[in-house]
N, C-alpha and C positions, 0 to 999 in steps of 0.2 A: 504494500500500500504506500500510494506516495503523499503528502504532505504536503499542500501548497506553501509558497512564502509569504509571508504578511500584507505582502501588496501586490501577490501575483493573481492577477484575475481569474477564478476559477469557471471552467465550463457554464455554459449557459448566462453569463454575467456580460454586463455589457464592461470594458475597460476604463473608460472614462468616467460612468459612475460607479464604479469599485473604486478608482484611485480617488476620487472628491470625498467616497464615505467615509474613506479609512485614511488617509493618510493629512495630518492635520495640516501640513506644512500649504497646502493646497488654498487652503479660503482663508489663511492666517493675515494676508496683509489687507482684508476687506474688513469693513467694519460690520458690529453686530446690527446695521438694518440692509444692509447691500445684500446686492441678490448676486450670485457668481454668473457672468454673461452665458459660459457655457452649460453652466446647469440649466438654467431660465430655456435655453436652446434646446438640450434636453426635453424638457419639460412640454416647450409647443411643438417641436417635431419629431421628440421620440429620439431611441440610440439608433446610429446607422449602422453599428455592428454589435454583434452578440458571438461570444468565443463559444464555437459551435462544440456539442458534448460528445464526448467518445462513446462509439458506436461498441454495444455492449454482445460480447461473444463466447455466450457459455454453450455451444455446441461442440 
């Protein structure tokens, strides 16, 4: 079994909001009423990628 890294985006996740959730350094120089431009973008049109999930093979 392998063990992702802290900020490595695991399957099915989109990249860009794994790194915004999890890594603080990210929204830190915003202040607490600012919206992060690429979240807010996010947000009206959705992730344009999704780390696609490993294809499962117990045969």
């Amino acid at each position: 079994m392998t063990v992702a890294k802290p900020l490595e985006t695991p399957p099915g996740q989109c990249p860009q909001c794994w790194r915004h959730a999890y890594d603080k350094s990210v929204h830190g120089r915003l202040g607490p009423r600012e919206d992060c431009p690429q979240c807010v973008d996010h947000m009206v049109n959705g992730c344009p990628y999704i780390v696609p999930k490993k294809k499962s093979s117990w045969w």
